[in-house]
C-alpha positions as a Markdown table, in Angstrom:
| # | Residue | x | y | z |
|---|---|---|---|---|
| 1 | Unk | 13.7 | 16.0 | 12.7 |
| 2 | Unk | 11.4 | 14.3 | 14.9 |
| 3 | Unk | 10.5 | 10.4 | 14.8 |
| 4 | Unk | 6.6 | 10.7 | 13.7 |
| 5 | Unk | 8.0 | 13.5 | 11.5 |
| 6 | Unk | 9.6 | 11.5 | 9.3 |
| 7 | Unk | 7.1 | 8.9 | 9.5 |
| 8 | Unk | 4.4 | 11.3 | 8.5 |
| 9 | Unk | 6.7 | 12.3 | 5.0 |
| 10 | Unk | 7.2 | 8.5 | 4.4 |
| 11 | Unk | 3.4 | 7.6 | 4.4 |
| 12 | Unk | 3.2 | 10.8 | 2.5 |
| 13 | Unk | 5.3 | 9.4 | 0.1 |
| 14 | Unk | 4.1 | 5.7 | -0.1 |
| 15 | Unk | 0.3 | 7.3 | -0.6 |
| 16 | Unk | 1.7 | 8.8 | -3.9 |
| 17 | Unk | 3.7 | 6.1 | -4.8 |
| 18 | Unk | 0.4 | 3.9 | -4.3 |
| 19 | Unk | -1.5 | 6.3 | -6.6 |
| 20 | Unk | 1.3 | 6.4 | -9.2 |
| 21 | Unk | 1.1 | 2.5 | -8.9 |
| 22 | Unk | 4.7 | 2.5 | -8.5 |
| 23 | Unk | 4.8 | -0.7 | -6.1 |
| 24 | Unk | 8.5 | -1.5 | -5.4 |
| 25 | Unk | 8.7 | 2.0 | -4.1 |
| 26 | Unk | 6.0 | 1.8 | -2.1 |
| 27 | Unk | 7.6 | -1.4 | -0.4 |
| 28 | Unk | 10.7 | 0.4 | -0.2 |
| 29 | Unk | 9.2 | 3.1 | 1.7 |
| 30 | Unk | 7.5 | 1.0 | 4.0 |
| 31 | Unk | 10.2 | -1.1 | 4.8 |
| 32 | Unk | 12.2 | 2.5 | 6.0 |
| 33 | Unk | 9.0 | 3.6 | 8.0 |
| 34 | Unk | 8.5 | 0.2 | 10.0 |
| 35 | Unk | 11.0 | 0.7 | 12.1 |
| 36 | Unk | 10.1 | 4.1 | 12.8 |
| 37 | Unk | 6.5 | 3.4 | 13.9 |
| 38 | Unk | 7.5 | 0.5 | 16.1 |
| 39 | Unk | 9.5 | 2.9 | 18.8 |
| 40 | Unk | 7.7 | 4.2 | 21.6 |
| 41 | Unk | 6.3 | 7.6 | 21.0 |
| 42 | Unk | 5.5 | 10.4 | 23.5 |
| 43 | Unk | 1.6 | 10.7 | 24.2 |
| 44 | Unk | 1.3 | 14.7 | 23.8 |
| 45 | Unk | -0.9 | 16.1 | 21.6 |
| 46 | Unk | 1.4 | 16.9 | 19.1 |
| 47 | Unk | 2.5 | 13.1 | 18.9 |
| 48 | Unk | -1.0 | 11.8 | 18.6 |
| 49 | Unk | -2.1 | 14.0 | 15.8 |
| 50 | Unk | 0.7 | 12.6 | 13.5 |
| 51 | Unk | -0.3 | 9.4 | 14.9 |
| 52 | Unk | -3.7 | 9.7 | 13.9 |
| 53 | Unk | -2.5 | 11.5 | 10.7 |
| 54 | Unk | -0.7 | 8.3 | 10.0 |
| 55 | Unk | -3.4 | 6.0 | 10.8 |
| 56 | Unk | -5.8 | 8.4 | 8.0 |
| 57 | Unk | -3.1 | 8.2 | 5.6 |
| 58 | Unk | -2.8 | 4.1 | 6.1 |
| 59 | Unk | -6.4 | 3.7 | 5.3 |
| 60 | Unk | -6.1 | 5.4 | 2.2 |
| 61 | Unk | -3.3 | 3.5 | 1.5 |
| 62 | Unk | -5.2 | -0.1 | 2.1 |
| 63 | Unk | -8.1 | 1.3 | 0.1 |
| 64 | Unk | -5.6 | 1.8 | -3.1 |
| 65 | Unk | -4.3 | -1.5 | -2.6 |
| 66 | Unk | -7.0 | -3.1 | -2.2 |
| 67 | Unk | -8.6 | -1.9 | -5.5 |
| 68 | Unk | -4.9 | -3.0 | -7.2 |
| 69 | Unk | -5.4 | -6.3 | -5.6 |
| 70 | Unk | -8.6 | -6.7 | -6.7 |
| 71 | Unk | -8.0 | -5.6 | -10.2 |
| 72 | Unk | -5.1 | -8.2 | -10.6 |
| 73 | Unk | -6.9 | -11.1 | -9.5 |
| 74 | Unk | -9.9 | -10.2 | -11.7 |
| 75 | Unk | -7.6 | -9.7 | -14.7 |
| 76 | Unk | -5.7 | -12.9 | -13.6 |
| 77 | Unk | -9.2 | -15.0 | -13.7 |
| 78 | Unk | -10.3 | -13.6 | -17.1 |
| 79 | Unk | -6.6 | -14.5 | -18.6 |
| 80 | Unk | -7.3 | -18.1 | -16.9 |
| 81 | Unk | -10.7 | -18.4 | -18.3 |
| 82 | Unk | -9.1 | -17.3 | -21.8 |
| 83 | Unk | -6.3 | -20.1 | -21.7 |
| 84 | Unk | -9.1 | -22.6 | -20.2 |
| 85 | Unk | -11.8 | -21.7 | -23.2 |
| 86 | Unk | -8.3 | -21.6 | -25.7 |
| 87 | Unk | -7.4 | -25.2 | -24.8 |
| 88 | Unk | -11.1 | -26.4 | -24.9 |
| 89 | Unk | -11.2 | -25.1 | -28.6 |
| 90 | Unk | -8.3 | -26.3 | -29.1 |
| 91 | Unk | -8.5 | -30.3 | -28.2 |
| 92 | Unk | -9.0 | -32.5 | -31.0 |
């Protein structure tokens, strides 16, 4: 199978592992598809496509974990404003 092949069915898999939420898997995957990315590729059309398939797929991927990322810290600041408002009420 061909380099960018299997790069294009590893960010396959990392998108759905983003939308499942399943995170460790998702850094598994990336951490096999690095490598892959980082060789030199061949600049025919064929090449390029999945390159640019890649790139498409990437985005969505930052988009999804961005939203995660965003949802953790906002859940993070309301549990800290909970504990600070809990130890307000709670000093003599």
């Amino acid at each position: 199978m061909d380099v960018l092949e299997l790069a294009l069915g590893l960010t396959r898999a990392m998108l759905a592992a983003a939308q499942a939420q399943e995170w460790p898997r998702l850094i598994e995957l990336e951490a096999e598809r690095e490598p892959l990315l980082l060789r030199r590729h061949a600049s025919d059309p064929d090449s390029l496509a999945r390159l640019d398939e890649i790139l498409a797929y990437d985005r969505q991927l930052q988009a999804i974990v961005g939203r995660a990322r965003d949802s953790a810290a906002e859940q993070w600041q309301q549990e800290t404003d909970r504990a600070r408002a809990i130890a307000a009420y709670a000093r003599p």
